[in-house]
Backbone as a ProteinNet text record, in pm:
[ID]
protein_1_A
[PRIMARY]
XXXXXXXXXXXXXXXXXXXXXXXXXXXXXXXXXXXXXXXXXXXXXXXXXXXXXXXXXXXXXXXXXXXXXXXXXXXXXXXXXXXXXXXXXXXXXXXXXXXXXXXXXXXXXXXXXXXXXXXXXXXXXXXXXXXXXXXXXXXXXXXXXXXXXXXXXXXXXXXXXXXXXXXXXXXXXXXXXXXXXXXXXXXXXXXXXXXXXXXXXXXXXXXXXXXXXXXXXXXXXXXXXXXXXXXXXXXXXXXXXXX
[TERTIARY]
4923	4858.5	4898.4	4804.5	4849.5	4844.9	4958.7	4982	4885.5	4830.8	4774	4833.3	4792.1	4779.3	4787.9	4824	4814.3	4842.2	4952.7	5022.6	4837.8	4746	4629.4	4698.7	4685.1	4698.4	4573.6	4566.4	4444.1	4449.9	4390	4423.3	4332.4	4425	4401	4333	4189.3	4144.7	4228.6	4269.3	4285.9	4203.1	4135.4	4033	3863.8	3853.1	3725.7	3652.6	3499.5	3401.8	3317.8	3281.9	3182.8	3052	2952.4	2790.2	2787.7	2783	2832.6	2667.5	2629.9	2463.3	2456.9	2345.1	2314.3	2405.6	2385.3	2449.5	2292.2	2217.7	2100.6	2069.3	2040	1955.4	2097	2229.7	2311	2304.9	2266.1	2242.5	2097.8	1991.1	1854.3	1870.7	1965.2	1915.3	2018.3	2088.3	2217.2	2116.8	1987.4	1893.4	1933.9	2022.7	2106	1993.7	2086	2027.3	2054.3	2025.9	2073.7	2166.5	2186.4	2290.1	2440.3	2421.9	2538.6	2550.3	2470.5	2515.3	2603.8	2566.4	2630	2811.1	2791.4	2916.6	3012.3	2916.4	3031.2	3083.7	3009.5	3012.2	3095.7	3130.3	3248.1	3372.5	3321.1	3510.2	3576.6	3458	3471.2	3521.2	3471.3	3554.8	3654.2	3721.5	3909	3975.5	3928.1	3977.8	3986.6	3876.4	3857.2	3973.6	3946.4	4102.6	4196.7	4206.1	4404	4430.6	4324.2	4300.7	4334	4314.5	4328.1	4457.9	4495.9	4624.1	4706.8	4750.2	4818	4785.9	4678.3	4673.5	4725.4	4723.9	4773.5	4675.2	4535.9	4445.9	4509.7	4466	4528.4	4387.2	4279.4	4147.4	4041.8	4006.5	3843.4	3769.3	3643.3	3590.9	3466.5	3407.8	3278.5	3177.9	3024.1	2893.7	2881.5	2920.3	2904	2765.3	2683.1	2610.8	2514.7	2426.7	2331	2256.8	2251.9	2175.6	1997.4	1983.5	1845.5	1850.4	1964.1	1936.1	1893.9	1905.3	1858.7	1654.9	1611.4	1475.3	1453.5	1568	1553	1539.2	1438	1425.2	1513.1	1466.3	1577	1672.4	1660.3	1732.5	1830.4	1803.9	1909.1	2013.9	1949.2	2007.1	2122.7	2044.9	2119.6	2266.9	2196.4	2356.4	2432.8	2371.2	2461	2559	2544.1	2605.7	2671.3	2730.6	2815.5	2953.1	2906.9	3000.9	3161.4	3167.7	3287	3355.4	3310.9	3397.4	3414.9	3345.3	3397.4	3501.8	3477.2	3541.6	3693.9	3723.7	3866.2	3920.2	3821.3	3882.4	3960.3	3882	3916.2	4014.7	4004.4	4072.5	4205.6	4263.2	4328.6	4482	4533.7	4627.1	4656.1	4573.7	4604.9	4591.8	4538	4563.2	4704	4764.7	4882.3	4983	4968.7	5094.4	5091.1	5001	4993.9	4974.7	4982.1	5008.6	4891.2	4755.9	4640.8	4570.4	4587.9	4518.8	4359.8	4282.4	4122.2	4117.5	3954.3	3937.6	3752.8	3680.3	3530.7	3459.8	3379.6	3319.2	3151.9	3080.9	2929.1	2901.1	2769.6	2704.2	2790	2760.1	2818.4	2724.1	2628.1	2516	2463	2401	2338.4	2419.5	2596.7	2636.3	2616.9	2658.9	2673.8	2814.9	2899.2	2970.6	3047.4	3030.7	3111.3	3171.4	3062.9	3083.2	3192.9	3173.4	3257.8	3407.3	3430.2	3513.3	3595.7	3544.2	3596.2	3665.9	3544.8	3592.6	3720.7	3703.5	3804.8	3915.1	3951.8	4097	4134.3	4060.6	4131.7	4143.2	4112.7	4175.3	4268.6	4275.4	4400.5	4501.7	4501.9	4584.5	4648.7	4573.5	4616.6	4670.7	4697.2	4685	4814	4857.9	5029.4	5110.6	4976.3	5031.6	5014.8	5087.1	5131.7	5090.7	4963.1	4963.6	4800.4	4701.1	4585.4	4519	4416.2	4337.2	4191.8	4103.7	4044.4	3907	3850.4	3735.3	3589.7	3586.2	3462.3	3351.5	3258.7	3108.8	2987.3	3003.8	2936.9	2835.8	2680.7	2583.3	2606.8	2620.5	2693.4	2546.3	2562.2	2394.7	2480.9	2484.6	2527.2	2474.2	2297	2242.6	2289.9	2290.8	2324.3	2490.7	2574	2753.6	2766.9	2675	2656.8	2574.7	2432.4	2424.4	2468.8	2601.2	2673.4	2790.2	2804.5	2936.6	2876.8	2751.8	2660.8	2664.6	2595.7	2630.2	2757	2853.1	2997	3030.9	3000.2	3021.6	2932	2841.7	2737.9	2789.4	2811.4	2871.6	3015.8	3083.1	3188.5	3126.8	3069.5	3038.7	2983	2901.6	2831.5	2954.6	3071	3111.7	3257.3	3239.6	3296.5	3460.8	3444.1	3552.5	3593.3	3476	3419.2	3367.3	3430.5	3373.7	3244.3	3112.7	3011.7	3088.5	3140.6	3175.4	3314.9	3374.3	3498.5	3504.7	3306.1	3264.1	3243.4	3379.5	3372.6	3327.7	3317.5	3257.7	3384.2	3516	3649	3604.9	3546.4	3515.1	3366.3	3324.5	3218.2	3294.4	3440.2	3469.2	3586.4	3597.3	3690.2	3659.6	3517.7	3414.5	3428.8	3396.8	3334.6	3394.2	3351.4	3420	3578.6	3526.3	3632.7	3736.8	3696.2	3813.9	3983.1	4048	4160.5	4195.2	4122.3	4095.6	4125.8	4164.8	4169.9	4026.1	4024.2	3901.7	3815.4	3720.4	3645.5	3632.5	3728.3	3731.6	3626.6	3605.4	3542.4	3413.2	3259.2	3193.1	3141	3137.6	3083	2967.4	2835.7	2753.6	2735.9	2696.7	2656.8	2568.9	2514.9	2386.6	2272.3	2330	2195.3	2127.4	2107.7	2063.9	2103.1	2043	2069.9	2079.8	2081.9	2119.3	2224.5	2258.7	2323.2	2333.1	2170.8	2118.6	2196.1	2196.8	2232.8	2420.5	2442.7	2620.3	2699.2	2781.7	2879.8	2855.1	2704.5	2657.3	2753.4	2800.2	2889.3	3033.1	3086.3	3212.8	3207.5	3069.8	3045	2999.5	3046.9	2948.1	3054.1	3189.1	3240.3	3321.8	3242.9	3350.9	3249.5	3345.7	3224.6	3178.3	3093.2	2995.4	2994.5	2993.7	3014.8	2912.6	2863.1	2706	2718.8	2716.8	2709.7	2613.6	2569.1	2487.7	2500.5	2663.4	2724.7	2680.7	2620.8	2604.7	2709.3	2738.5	2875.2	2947.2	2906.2	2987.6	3015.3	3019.5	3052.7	3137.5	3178.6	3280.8	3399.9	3499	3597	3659.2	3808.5	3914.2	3894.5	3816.6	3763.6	3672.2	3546.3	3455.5	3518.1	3643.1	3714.2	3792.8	3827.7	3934.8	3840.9	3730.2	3591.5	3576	3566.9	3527.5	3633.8	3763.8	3870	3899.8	3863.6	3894.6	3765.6	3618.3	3548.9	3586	3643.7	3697	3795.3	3872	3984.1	3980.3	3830.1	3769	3702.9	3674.2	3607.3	3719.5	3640.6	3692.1	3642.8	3738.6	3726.8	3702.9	3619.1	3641.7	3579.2	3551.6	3511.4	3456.9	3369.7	3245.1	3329.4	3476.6	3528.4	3516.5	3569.9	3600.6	3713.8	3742.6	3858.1	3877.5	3963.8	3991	4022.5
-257.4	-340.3	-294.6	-356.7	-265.6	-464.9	-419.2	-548.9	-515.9	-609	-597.1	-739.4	-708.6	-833.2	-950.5	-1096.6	-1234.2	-1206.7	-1133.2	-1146.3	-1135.4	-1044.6	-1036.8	-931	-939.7	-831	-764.2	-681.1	-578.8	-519.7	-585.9	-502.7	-293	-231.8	-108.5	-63.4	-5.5	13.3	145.2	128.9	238.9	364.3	323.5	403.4	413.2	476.4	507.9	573.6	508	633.8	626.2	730.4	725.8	809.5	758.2	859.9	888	1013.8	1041	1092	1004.5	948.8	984	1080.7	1038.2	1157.2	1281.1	1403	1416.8	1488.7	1541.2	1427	1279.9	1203.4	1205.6	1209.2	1224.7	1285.1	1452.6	1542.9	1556.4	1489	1528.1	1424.2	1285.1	1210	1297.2	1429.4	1444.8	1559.8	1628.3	1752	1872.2	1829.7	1933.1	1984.1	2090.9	2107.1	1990.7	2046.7	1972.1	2053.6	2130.3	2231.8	2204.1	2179.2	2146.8	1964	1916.8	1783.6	1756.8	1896.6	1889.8	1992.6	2043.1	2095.5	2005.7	1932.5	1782.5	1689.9	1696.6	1626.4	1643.5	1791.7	1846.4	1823.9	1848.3	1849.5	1690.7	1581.1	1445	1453.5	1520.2	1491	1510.3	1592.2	1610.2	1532.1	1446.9	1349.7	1240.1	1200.6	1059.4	1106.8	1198.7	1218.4	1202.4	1215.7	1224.4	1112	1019.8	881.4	790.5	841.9	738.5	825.3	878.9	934.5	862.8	863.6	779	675.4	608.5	433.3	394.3	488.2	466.1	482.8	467.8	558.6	671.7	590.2	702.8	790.9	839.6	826	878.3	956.9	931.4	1065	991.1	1022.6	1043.2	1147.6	1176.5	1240.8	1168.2	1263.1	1399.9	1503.3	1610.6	1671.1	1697.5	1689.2	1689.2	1640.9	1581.8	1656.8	1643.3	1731.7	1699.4	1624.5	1594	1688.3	1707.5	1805.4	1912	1975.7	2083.6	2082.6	1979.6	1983.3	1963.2	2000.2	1985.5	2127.1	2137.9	2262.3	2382.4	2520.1	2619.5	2641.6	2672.5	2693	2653.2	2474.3	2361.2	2408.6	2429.4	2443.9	2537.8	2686	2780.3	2731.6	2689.4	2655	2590.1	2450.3	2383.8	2476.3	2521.3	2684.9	2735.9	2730.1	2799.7	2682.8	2594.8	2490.2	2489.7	2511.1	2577.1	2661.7	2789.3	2914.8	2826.7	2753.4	2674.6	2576.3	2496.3	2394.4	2481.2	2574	2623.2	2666.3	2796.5	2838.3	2762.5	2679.3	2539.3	2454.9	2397.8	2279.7	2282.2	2434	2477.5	2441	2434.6	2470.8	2335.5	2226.1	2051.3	2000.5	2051.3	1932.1	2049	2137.4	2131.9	2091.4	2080.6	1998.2	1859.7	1802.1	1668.3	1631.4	1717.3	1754.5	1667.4	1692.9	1658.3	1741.4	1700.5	1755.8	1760.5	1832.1	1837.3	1867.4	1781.4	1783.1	1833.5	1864.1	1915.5	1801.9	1690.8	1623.7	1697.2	1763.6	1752.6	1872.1	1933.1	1974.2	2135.1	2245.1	2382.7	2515.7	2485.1	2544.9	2597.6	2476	2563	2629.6	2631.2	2674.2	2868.1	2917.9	3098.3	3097.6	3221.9	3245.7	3276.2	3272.4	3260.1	3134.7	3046.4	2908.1	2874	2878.4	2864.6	2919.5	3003.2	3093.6	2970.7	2996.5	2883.1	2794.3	2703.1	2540.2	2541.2	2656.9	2714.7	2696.9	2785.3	2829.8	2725.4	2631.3	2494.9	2400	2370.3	2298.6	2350.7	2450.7	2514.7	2553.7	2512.6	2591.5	2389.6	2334.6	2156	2103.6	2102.2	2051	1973.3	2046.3	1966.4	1904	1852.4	1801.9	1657.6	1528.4	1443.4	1342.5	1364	1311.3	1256	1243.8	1189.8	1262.6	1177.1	1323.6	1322	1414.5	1406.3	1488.5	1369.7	1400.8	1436.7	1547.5	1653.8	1660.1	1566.6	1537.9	1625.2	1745.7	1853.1	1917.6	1907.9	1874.8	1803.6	1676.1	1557.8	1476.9	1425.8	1307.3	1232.4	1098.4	1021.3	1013.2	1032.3	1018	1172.8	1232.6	1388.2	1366.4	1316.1	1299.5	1212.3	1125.5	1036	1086.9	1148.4	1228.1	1300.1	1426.6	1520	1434	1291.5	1211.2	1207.3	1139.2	1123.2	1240.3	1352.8	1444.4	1491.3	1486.3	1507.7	1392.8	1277.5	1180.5	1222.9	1230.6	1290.4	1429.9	1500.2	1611.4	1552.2	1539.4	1452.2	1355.5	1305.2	1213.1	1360.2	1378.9	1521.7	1557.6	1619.8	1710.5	1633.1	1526.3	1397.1	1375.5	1357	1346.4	1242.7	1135.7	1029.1	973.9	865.6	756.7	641.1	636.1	548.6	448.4	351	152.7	216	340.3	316.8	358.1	399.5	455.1	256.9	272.6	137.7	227.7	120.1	171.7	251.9	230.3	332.6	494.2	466	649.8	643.9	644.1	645.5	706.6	630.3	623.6	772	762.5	857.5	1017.5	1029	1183.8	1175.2	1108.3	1134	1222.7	1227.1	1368.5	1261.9	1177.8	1061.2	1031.1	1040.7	995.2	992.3	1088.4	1082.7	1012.7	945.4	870.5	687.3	639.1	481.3	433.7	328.2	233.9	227.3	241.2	241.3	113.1	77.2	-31.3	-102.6	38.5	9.7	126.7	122.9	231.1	207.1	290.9	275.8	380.7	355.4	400.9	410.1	527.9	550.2	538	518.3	518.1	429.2	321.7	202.3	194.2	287	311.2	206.1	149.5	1	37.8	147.3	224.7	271.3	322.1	419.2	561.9	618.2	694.5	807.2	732.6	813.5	842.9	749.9	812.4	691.3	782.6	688.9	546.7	556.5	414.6	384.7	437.7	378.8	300.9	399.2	365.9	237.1	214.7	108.2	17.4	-69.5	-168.7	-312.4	-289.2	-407.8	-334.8	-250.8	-184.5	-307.4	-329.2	-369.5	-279.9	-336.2	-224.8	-254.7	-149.2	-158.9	-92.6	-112.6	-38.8	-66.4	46.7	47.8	142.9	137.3	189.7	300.9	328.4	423.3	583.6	675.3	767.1	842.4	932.6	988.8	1092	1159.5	1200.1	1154.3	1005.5	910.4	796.3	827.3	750	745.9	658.7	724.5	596.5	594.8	464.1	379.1	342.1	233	151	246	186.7	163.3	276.1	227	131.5	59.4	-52.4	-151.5	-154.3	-258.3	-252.4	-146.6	-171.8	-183.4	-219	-261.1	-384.2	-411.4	-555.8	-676.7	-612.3	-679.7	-656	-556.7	-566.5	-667	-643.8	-766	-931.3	-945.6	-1085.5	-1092.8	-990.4	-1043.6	-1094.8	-1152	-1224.2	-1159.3	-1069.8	-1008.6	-1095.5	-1108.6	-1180.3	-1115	-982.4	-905.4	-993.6	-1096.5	-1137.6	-1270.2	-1328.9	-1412.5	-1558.8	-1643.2	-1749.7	-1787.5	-1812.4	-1858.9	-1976.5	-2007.3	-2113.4	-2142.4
-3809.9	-3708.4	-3568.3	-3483.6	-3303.1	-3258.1	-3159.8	-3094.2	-2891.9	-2887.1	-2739.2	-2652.2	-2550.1	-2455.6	-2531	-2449.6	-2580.5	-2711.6	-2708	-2847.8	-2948.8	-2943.3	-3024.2	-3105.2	-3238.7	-3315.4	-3392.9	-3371	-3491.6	-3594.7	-3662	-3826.9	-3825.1	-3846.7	-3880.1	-4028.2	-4025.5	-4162.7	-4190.2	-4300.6	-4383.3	-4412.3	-4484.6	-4449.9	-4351.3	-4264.6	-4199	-4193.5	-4216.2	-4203.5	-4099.9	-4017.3	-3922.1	-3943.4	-3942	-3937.2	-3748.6	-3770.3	-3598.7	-3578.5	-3508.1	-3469.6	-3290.3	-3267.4	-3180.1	-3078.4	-3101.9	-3047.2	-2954.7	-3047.5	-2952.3	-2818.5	-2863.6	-2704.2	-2665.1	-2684.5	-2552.8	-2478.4	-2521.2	-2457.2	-2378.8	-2469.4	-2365.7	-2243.1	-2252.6	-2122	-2002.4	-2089.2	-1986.3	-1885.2	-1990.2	-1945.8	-2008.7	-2088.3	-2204.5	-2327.7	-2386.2	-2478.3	-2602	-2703.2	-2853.9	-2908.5	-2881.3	-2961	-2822.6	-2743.1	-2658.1	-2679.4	-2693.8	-2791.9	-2928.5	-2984.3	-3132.3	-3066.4	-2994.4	-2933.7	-2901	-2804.7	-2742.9	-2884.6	-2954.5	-3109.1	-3181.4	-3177.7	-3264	-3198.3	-3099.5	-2980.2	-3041.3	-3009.2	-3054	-3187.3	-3286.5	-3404.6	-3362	-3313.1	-3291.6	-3229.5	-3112.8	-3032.2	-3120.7	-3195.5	-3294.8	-3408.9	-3453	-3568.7	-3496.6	-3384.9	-3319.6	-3250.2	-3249.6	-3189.9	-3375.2	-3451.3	-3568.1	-3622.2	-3572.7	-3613.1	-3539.7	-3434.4	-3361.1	-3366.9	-3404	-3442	-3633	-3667.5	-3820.7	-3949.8	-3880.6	-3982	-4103.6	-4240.5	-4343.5	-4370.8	-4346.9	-4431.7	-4308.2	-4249.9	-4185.9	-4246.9	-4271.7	-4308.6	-4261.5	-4202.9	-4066.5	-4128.7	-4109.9	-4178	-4061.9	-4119.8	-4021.9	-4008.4	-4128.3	-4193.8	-4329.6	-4313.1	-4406.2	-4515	-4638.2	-4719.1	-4663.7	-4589	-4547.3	-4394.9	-4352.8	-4192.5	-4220.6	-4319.1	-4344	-4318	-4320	-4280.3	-4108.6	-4053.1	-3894.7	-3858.3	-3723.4	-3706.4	-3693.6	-3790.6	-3824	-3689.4	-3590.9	-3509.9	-3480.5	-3457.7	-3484.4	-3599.7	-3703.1	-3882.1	-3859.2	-3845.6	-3786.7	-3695.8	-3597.2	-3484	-3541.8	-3658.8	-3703.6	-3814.6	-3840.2	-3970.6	-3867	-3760.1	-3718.1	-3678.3	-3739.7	-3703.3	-3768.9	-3922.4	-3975.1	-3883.3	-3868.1	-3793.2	-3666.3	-3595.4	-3432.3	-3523.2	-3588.3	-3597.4	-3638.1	-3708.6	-3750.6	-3593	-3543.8	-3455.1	-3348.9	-3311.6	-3174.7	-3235.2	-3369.2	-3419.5	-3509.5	-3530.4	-3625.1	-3603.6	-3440.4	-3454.5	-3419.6	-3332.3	-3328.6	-3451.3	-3514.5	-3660.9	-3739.1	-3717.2	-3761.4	-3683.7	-3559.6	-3451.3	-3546.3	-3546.1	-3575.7	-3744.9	-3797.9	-3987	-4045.9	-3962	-4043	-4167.6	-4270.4	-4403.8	-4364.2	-4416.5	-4374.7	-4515.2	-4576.1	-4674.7	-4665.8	-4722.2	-4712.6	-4850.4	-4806.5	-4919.5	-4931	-5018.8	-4999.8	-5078.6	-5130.2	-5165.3	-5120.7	-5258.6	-5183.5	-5194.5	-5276.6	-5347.6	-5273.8	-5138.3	-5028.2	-4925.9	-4956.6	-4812.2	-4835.9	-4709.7	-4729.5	-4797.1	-4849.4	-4850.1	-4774.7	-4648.4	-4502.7	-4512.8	-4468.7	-4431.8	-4600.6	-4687.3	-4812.6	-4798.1	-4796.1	-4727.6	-4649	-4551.3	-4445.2	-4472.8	-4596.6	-4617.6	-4664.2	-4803.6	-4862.4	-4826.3	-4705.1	-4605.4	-4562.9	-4475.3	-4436.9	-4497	-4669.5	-4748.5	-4781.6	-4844.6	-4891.8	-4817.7	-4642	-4554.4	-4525.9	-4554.9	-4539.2	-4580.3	-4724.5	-4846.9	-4863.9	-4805.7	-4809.6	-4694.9	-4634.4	-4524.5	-4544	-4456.3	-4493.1	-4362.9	-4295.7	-4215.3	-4220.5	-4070.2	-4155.4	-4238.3	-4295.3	-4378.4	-4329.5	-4259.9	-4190.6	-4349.5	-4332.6	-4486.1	-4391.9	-4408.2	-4341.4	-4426.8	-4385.3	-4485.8	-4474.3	-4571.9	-4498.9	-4623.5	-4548.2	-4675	-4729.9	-4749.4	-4801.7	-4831.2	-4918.4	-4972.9	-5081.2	-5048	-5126.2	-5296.6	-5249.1	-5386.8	-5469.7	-5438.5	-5492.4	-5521.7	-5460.1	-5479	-5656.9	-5664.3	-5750.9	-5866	-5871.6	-5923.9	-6015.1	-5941.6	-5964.2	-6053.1	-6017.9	-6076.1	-6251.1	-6216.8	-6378.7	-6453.7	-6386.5	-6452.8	-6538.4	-6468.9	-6494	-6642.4	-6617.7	-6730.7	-6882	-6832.8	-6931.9	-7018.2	-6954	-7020.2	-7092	-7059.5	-7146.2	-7235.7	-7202.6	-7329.5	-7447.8	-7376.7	-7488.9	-7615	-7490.8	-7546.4	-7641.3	-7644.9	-7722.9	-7659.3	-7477.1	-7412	-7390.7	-7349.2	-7369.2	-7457.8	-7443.6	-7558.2	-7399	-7440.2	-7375.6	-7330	-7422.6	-7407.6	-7302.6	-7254.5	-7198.3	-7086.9	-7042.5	-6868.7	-6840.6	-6712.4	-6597.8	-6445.5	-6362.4	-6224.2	-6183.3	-6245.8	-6178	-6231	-6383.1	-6437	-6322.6	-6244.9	-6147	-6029	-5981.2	-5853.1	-5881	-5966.1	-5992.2	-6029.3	-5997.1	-6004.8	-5882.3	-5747.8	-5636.1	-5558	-5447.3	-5387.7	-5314.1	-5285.2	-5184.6	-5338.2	-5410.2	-5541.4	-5505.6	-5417.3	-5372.6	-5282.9	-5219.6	-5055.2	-5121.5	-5034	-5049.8	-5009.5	-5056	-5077.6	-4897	-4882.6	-4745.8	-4744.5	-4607.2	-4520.9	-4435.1	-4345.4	-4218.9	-4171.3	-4186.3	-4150	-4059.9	-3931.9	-3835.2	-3784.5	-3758.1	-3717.7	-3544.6	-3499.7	-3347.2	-3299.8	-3200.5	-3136.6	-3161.5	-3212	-3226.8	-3355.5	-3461.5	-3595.9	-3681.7	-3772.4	-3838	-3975.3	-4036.8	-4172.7	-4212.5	-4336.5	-4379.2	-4416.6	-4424.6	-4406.1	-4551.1	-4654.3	-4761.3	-4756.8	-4706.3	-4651.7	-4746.6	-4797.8	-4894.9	-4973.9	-4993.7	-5071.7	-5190.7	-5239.4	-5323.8	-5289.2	-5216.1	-5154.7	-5028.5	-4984.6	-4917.9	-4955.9	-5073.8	-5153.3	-5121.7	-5065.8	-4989.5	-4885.2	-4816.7	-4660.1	-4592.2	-4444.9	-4323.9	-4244	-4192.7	-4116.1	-3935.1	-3878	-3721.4	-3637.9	-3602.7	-3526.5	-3406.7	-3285.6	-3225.3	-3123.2	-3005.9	-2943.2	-2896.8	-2857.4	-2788.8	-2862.4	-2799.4	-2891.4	-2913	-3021.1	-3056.4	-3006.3	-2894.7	-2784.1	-2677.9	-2677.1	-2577.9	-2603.4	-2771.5	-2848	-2862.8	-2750.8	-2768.9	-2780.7	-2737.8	-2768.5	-2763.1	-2640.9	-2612.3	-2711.3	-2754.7	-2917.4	-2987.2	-3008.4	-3144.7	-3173.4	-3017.2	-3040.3	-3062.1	-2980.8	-3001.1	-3168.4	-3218	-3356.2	-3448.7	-3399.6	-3477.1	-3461.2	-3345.2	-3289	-3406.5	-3393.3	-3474.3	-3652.3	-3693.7	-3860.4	-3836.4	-3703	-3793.6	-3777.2	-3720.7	-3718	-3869	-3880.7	-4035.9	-4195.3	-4261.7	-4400	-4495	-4574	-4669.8	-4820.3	-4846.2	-4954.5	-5113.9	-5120.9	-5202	-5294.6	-5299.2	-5378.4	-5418.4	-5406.9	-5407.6	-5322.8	-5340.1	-5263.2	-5212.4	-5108.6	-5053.8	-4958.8	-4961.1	-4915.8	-4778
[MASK]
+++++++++++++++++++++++++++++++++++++++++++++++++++++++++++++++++++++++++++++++++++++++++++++++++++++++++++++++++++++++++++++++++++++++++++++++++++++++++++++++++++++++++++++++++++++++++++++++++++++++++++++++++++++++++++++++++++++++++++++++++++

């Protein structure tokens, strides 16, 4: 918990996810491009990890992108594929000052063997670090994560690993790519969007939800205390009653 002014205290989610919404209109009302929107975007991922690092965040978890972006124009697509090699080069040596693990959740089928490569090196260069864990949602589609989980059960059952009557929603939660991660607390959306847009539907079936207008290179301590301040007004009551 963080103590403020009037003795107010704030409960800290454990785990967080953000759909980081709303790169490109930051940039067109700025006269920018869209590809210097998704620049300012990335820098922001590093500030928001070292901002929930120092607040006590165990968990974030960011849609970098979408198995559906891939239908945004190639160029965009393209620039976005160079985002791995920026994101190591720029981000490599602050998330080991500060002993952040980086983890890659999403689809790998469509990446190059560059970009693979990549993901590769900074899990395996992380792995043993003990500090936040910064979960990189990349080609990521909830319906496809889930999918890939069925699949996985299915073949076990096939291959008589599984017994049917002994798949619960934990043999579900326990395929996913987040399976090592604690339970999603808190998801917060950018830029005014009132969806989820295919992002962690499973893992969000009792997180709360935080929407805000601010687009996501304009998100900084300030949103995030706003959107900590509103989780820790809320009543968890995971389908229960209380008193």
């Amino acid at each position: 918990m963080l103590f403020f002014r009037k003795k107010q205290t704030i409960t800290i989610p454990k785990h967080l996810a953000i759909i980081l919404d709303g790169n490109g209109r930051w940039a067109q009302k700025r006269g920018l491009s869209r590809t210097m929107g998704h620049q300012v975007g990335i820098e922001n991922i590093r500030n928001v990890a070292l901002l929930c690092q120092e607040m006590g965040v165990k968990a974030l978890s960011v849609f970098a992108f979408s198995t559906e972006n891939w239908n945004r124009p190639q160029s965009e697509v393209d620039y976005l594929m160079t985002l791995p090699e920026e994101f190591e080069k720029r981000f490599s040596n602050d998330f080991k000052k500060y002993d952040i693990k980086v983890m890659f959740s999403g689809r790998r089928s469509k990446l190059s063997a560059k970009n693979l490569d990549i993901l590769d090196r900074i899990t395996m260069e992380t792995k043993d670090r003990e500090g936040l864990i910064l979960n990189v949602c990349f080609d990521y589609g909830s319906y496809n994560e889930i999918t890939e989980a069925v699949k996985s059960i299915a073949s076990d059952v096939k291959n008589n690993n599984l017994e049917i009557d002994d798949i619960e929603s934990q043999t579900i939660s326990n395929r996913l790519y987040s399976a090592s991660l604690p339970p999603l607390d808190l998801l917060i959306r950018t830029s005014g969007e009132l969806r989820l847009s295919n992002f962690m539907l499973w893992q969000a079936a009792y997180s709360e939800f935080y929407f805000t207008k601010i687009h996501w290179p304009a998100f900084g301590k300030k949103e995030l205390i706003k959107a900590f301040k509103s989780f820790s007004n809320r009543h968890r009551r995971f389908g229960a009653i209380k008193g």
